[in-house]
C-alpha positions as CSV (number, residue, x, y, z in Angstrom):
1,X,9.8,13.8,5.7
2,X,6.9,12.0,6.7
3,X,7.3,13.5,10.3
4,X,7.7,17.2,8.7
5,X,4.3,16.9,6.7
6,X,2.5,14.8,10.0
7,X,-0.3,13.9,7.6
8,X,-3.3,12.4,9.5
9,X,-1.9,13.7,12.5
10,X,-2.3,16.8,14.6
11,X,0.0,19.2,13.5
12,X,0.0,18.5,9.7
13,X,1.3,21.5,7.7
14,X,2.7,22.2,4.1
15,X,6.3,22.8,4.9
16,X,8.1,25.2,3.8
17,X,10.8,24.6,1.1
18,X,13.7,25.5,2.6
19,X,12.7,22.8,5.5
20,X,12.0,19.8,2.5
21,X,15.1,20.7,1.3
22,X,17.2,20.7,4.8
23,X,15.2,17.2,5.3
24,X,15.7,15.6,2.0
25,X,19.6,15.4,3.0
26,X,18.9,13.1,5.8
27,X,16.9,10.6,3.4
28,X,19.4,7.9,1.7
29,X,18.7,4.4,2.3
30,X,22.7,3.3,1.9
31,X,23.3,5.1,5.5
32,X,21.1,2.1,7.2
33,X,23.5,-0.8,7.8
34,X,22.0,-3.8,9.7
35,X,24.8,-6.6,11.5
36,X,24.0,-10.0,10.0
37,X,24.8,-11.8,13.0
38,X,23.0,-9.7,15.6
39,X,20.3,-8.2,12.7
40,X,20.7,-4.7,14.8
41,X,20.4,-2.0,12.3
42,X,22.7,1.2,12.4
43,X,22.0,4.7,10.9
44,X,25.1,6.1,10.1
45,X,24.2,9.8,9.5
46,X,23.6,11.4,12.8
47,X,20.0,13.2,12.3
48,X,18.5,10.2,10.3
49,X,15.3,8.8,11.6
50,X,13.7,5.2,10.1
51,X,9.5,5.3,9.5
52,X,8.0,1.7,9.0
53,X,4.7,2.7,8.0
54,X,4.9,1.5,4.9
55,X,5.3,-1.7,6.2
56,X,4.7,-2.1,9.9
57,X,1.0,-3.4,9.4
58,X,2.0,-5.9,7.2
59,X,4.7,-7.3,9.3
60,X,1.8,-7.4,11.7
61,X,-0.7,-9.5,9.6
62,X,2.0,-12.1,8.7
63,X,2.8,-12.5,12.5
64,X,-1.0,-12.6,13.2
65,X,-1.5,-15.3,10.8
66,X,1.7,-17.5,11.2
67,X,0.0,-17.4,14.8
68,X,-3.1,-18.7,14.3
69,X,-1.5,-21.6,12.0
70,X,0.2,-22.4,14.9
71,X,-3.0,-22.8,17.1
72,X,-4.6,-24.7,13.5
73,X,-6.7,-22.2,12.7
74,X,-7.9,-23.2,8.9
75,X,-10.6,-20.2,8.4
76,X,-10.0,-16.3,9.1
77,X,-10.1,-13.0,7.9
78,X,-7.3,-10.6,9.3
79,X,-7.9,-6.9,8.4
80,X,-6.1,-4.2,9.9
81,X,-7.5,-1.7,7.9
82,X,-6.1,-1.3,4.3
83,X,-4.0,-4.4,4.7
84,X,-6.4,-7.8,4.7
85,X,-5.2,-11.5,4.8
86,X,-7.7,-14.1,4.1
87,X,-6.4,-17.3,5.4
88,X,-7.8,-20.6,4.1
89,X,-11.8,-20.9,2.6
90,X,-15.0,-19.4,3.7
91,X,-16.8,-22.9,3.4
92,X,-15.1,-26.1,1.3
93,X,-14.1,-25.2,-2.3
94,X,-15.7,-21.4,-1.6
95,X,-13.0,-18.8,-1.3
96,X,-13.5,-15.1,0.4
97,X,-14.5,-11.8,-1.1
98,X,-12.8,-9.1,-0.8
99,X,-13.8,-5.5,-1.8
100,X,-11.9,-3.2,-3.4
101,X,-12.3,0.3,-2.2
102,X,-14.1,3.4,-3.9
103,X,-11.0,5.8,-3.7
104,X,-13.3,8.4,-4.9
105,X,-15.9,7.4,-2.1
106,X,-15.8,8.9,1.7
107,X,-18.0,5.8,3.3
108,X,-15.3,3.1,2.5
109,X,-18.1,1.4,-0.4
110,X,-16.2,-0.8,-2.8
111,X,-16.3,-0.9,-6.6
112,X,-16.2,-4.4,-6.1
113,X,-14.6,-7.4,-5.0
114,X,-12.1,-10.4,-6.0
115,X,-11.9,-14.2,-4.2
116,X,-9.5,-14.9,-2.7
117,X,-7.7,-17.8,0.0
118,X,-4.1,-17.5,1.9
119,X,-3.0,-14.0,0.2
120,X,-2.7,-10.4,1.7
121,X,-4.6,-7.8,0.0
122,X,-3.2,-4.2,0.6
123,X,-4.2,-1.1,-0.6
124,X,-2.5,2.3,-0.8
125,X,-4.2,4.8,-1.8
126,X,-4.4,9.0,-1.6
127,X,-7.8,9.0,0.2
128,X,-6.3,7.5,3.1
129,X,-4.6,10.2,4.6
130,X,-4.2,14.0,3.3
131,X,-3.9,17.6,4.4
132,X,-6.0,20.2,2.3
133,X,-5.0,23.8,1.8
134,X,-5.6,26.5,-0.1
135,X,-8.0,23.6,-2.4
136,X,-5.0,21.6,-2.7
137,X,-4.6,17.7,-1.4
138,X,-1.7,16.7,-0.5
139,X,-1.6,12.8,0.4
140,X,0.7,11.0,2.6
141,X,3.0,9.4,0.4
142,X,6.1,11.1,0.0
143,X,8.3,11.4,-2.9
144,X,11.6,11.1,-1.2
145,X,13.7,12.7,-4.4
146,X,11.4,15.8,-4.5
147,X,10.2,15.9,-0.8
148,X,6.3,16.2,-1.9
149,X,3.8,14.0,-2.1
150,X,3.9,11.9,-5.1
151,X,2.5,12.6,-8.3
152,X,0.9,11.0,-10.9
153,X,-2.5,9.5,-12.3
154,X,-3.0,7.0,-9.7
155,X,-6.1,7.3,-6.5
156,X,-4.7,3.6,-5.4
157,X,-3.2,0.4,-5.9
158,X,-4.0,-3.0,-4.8
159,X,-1.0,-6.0,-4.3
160,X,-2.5,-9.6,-3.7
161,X,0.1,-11.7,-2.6
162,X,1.0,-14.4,-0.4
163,X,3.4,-12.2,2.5
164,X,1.8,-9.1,3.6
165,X,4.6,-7.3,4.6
166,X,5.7,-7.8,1.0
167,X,2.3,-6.4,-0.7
168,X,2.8,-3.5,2.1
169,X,5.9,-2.9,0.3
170,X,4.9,-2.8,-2.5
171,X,1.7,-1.2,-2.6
172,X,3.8,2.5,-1.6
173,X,6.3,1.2,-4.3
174,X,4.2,1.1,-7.5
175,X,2.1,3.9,-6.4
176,X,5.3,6.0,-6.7
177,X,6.0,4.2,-10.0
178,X,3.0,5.1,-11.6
179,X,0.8,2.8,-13.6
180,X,3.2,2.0,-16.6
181,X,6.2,0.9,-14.7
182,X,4.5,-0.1,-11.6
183,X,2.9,-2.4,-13.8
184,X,6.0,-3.8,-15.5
185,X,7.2,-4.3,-11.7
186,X,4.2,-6.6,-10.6
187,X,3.8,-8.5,-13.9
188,X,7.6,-9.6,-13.2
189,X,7.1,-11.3,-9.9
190,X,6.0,-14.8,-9.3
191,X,2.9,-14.8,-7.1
192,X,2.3,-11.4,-7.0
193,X,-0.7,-9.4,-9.1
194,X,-1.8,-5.9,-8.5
195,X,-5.2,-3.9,-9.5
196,X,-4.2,0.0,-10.2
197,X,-7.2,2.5,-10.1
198,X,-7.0,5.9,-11.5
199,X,-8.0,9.3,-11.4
200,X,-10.0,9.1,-14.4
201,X,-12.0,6.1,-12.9
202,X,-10.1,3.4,-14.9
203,X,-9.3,0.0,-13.8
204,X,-6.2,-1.6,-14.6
205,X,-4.9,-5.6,-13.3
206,X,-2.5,-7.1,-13.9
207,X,-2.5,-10.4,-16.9
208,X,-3.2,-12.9,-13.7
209,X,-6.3,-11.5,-12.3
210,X,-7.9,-10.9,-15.9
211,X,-11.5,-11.8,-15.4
212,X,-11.6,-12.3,-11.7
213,X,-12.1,-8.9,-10.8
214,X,-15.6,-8.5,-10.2
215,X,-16.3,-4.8,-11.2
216,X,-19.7,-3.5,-9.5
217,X,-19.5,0.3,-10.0
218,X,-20.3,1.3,-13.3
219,X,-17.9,4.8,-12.8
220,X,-15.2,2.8,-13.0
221,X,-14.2,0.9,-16.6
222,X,-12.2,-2.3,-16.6
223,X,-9.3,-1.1,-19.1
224,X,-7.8,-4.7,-19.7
């Protein structure tokens, strides 16, 4: 699917239903089988294709920063763009900020930031990448019952957590959950907190980050 729509890249087109349809029957994650001795992975439908972009840049920062640990680095920022990992303090007993992006904003402005030390902070969100037609957005994360992009309420979602390939993961998983259960989702995991922006301009976080977000934009209302 995500190679029918192309989003951000050349050739992006609205497909056709008949070819979401034909693609759709290729999508079922029980046809992956991976050997636990060799950890080769298998797709057992001839056709099927694997896309790791929704966690391919957060396997990266994790490797980037169990790398610098190794050369005792104490101090960095890692940022490959929507996915950030702060590791250690700016200064002693001073921890980073990072911004939270306008989803509503074209220049990449914030609507304000959180501190942070040793988490990821990733973002998905529909202003990232889309196709436009006919004054309809479609963004680039795919419903993979329906074969459209998903819909619901949501212009992002934000995972701070302490693996980045995990808040990848999950930032494309509760953004396809919506803000109700995606919610439920975050709030049951240890070490994990999430900040879920709507359409509407409303911020939501989750109970661990209440009162640390520190909300600059006065579009956007704090909702709990």
């Amino acid at each position: 699917l995500v190679k029918l729509w192309s989003i951000g890249l050349e050739g992006a087109k609205v497909p056709s239903k008949d070819e979401i349809n034909e693609t759709i029957g290729y999508i079922d994650y029980n046809n992956i089988e991976i050997n636990d001795s060799t950890k080769e992975a298998f797709l057992t439908k001839e056709g099927m294709e694997v896309d790791l972009g929704s966690i391919a840049k957060g396997y990266a920062a994790d490797q980037i920063v169990k790398y610098l640990k190794s050369k005792d680095v104490e101090s960095a920022i890692i940022n490959l763009g929507g996915n950030v990992f702060i590791l250690g303090e700016k200064e002693k007993n001073t921890p980073f900020k990072v911004g939270i992006q306008d989803p509503t904003s074209k220049d990449g402005s914030s609507i304000g930031n959180i501190a942070v030390s040793n988490k990821s902070v990733v973002t998905s969100g529909i202003y990232e990448r889309y196709l436009e037609k006919d004054g309809i957005i479609y963004h680039h994360m795919i419903d993979p019952s329906t074969g459209y992009p998903f819909e619901n309420n949501l212009s992002s979602v934000t995972i701070i957590s302490s693996s980045s390939i995990v808040g990848d993961g999950l930032s494309t998983t509760t953004f396809g959950l919506g803000l109700q259960k995606g919610m439920k989702l975050i709030e049951s995991l240890d070490n994990t907190d999430a900040i879920f922006i709507t359409k509407d301009k409303k911020v939501y976080t989750t109970s661990n980050l209440k009162g640390k977000l520190n909300l600059k934009n006065e579009s956007f209302k704090l909702m709990n």
